[in-house]
PAMIDREN-177783 format. One line per field, with one value per residue (C-alpha): x, y, z. Coordinates in steps of 0.5 Angstrom, whole numbers. Example, Ala and Ser with C-alpha at 12.3 -4.5 7.8 and 13.67 -1.06 7.14 Angstrom:
BEGIN
px <- c(25  27) .
py <- c(-9  -2) .
pz <- c(16  14) .
END
This chain:
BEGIN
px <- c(0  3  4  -1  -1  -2  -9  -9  -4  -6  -5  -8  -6  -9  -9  -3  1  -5  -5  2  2  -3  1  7  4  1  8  11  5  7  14  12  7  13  18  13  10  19  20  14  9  11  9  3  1  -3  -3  4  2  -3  4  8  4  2  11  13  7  9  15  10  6  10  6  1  4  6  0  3  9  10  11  18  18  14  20  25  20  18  22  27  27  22  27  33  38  38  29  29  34  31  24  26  29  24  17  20  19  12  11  15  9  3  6  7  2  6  12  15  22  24  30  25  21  26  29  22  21  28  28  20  23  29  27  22  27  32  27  25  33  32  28  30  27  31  31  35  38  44  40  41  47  47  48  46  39  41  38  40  36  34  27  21  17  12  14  8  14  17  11  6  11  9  3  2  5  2  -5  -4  -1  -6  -11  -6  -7  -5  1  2  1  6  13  9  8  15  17  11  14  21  18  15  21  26  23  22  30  32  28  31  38  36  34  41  45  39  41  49  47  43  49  54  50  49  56  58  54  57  65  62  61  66  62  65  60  60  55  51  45  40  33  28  21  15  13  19  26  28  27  32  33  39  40  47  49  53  53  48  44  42  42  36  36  33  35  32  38  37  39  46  51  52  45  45  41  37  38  34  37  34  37  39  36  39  39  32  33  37  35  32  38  38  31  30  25  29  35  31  29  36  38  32  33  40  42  39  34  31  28  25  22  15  12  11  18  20  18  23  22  26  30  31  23  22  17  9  9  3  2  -2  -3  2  3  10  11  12  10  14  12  16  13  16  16  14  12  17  14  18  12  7  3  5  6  12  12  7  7  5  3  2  -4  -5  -11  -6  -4  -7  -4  4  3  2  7  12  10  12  19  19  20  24  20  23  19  12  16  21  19  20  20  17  17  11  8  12  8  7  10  8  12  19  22  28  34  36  43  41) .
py <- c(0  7  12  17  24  29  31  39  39  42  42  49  54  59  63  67  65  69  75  75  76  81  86  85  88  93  96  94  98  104  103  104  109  113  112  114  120  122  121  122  126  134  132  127  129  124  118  118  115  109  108  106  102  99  98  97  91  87  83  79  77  72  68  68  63  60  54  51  50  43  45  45  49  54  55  57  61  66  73  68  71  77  79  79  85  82  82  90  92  89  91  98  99  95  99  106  108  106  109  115  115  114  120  124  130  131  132  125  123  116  117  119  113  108  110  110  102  101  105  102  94  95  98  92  88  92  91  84  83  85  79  72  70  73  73  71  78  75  71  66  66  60  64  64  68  74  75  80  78  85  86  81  80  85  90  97  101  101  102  106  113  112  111  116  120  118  119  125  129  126  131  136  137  145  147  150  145  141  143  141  134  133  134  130  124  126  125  119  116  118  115  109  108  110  105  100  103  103  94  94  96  92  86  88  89  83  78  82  78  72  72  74  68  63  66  65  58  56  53  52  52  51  59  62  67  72  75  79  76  78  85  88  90  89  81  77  70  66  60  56  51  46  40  35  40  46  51  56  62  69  75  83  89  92  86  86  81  77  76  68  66  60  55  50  44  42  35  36  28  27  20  21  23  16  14  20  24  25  27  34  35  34  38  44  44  44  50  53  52  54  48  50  44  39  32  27  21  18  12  16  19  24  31  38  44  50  53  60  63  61  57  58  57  55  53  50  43  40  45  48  46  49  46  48  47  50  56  53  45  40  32  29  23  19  15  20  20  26  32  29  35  38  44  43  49  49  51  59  58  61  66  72  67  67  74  76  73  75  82  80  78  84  88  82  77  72  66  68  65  60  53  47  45  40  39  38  38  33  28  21  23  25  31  31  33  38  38  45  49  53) .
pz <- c(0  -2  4  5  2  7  9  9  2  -3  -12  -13  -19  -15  -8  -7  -13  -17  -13  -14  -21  -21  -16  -20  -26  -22  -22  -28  -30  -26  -27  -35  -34  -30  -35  -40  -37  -36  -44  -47  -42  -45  -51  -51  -43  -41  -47  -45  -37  -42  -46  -41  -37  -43  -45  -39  -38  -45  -42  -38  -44  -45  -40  -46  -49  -43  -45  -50  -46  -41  -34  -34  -40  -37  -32  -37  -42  -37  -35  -40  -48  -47  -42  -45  -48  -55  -56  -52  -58  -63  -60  -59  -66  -69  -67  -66  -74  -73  -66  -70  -75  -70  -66  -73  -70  -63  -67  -63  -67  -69  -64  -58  -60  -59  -53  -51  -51  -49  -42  -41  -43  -39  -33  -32  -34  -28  -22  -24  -23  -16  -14  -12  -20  -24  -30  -37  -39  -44  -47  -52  -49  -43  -37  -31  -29  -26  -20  -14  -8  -6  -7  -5  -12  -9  -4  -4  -1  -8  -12  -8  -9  -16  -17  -11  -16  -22  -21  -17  -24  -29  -26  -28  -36  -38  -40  -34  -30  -34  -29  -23  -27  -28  -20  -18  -22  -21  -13  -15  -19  -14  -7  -11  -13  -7  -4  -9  -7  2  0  -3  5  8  4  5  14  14  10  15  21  18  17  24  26  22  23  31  30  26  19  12  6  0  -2  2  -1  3  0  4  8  3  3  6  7  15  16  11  11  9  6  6  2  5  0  3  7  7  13  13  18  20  22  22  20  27  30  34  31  38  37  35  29  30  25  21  18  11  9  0  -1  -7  -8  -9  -16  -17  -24  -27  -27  -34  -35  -39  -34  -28  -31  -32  -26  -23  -28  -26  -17  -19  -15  -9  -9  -4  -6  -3  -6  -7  -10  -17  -18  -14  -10  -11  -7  -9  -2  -5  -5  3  6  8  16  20  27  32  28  34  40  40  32  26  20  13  7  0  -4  -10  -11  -16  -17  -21  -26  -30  -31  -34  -39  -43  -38  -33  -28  -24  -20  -13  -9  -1  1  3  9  15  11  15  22  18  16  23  27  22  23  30  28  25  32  35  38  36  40  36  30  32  33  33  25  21  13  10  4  0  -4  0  5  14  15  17  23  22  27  29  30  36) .
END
């Protein structure tokens, strides 16, 4: 008889992966609608806000074409080609004499149109390089994605100046009101990569800590890598490669450096892919985790979650226990008709409890958020417990 799955585990393409994608392009679209207003707004006014947004969007249609692709294919294929250097350079020099034309009556140049579509394409491209996904810049080059770990895939302190801003200087419409357009959006612009900036010394104070405590404890690791808890910027959370095991640790920038960090050790469990190693399915997996990966086996094939986007938390099912389960994981199937990978996403119900607790942690309650860790959510199989370093 094959091992029981777990009773509250749940296959959804819905819930917060769904919400998530929408606010991500709600600031794309206000990231566009911000470069628009700056290239194009003396000369277009409010259109030049719609043409943004619209520009700055248009990267993401990719996933448009994401339902002829398998599942693994799917992961290659988003934020992959339309996010590159090449496609922004041969969009931008290929639309602008139409743009050019389109614009022909508000005396907008092929030149200005160009730059118009690069600096909307990119500067989507840019943010989304600040987050854990990354994105395939050099493609079709077979380089890595770049990814720089400042920002959670959404974060309202970056996209509520502008968008503040935005809809502030769309009711200014006369020519005289123009100047005071260009400092709202320069206003909106500005606190924005300033707050972009501010991720990048709280990433740099975080790593600081997690690194004190490692050097303290005498740990050698193969590589380490940090990322914000979602929504902020002032609770991170470090992963560290070990080779068989990876350590999994939080800590807030105001902490002190003598302040231990609580470590939740995760076994890497690659035996579990014995066998399946050369499936292609398996090999964009590995590509896409960037190695960051877990595995574990069921009857079927096997299960692998991915370390670098963090875990949905929920208490209260055992007292003093905290049960993990992957944000990003997958079931493997070598065996399955047509499709041999499905996404497998845990279910978002305590979200509100997860949310609130890590408020806490925020403000240094620490207990709130700790406990005593279980894997869960892996297919076929009762949660495991995990050992910790104190």
């Amino acid at each position: 008889m094959p091992p029981r799955s777990m009773p509250d585990f749940r296959v959804c393409e819905c819930g917060f992966s769904g919400m998530f994608a929408r606010v991500d392009s709600l600031t794309q679209a206000t990231l566009g609608a911000a470069v628009g207003e700056m290239i194009l707004g003396k000369r277009l006014g409010n259109r030049a806000l719609a043409w943004g947004a619209l520009f700055g969007t248009l990267p993401d249609l990719d996933a448009l074409v994401s339902p002829f692709f398998s599942t693994a294919g799917k992961l290659w294929w988003h934020r992959g080609p339309s996010h590159s250097l090449l496609v922004m350079v041969l969009v931008s020099y290929f639309l602008a004499p139409y743009l050019a034309k389109l614009w022909k009556r508000d005396k907008i140049s092929r030149k200005r149109a160009g730059w118009f579509v690069f600096a909307a394409w990119s500067t989507h491209v840019l943010i989304d390089c600040f987050t854990v996904y990354g994105t395939s810049v050099w493609w079709p080059f077979p380089a890595r994605r770049v990814a720089f770990n400042h920002l959670f895939i959404i974060d309202l302190m970056f996209t509520l100046p502008m968008l503040v801003a935005l809809v502030w200087l769309a009711f200014l419409r006369t020519k005289k009101q123009l100047p005071k357009r260009r400092r709202l959006n320069a206003w909106g612009l500005g606190l924005a990569t300033a707050y972009a900036l501010l991720s990048v010394g709280a990433k740099f104070a975080a790593s600081a800590g997690f690194d004190a405590d490692l050097a303290r404890r005498g740990v050698s690791y193969n590589r380490r890598m940090e990322a914000p808890s979602p929504f902020n910027i002032i609770l991170w959370r470090s992963v560290v490669d070990r080779g068989n095991e990876f350590w999994v640790g939080y800590r807030t920038v105001f902490e002190r450096h003598s302040t231990p960090v609580r470590w939740t050790i995760y076994p890497k469990g690659a035996d579990a892919l014995a066998g399946m190693e050369d499936l292609s399915e398996v090999k964009t997996l590995q590509w896409f985790t960037d190695g960051w990966w877990i595995a574990r086996p069921h009857v079927k094939g096997a299960w692998i979650g991915d370390m670098r986007f963090g875990e949905m938390r929920s208490w209260g099912d055992k007292k003093g226990m905290v049960d993990s389960r992957l944000s990003f994981a997958w079931d493997v199937m070598p065996d399955a008709t047509g499709d041999r990978v499905r996404t497998i996403f845990p279910s978002r119900e305590k979200t509100g409890e997860q949310l609130r607790r890590m408020g806490l942690r925020l403000v240094g309650n620490r207990d709130d958020w700790e406990a005593n860790p279980r894997l869960a959510g892996v297919t076929g199989s009762f949660p495991e417990f995990l050992a910790v370093e104190e």
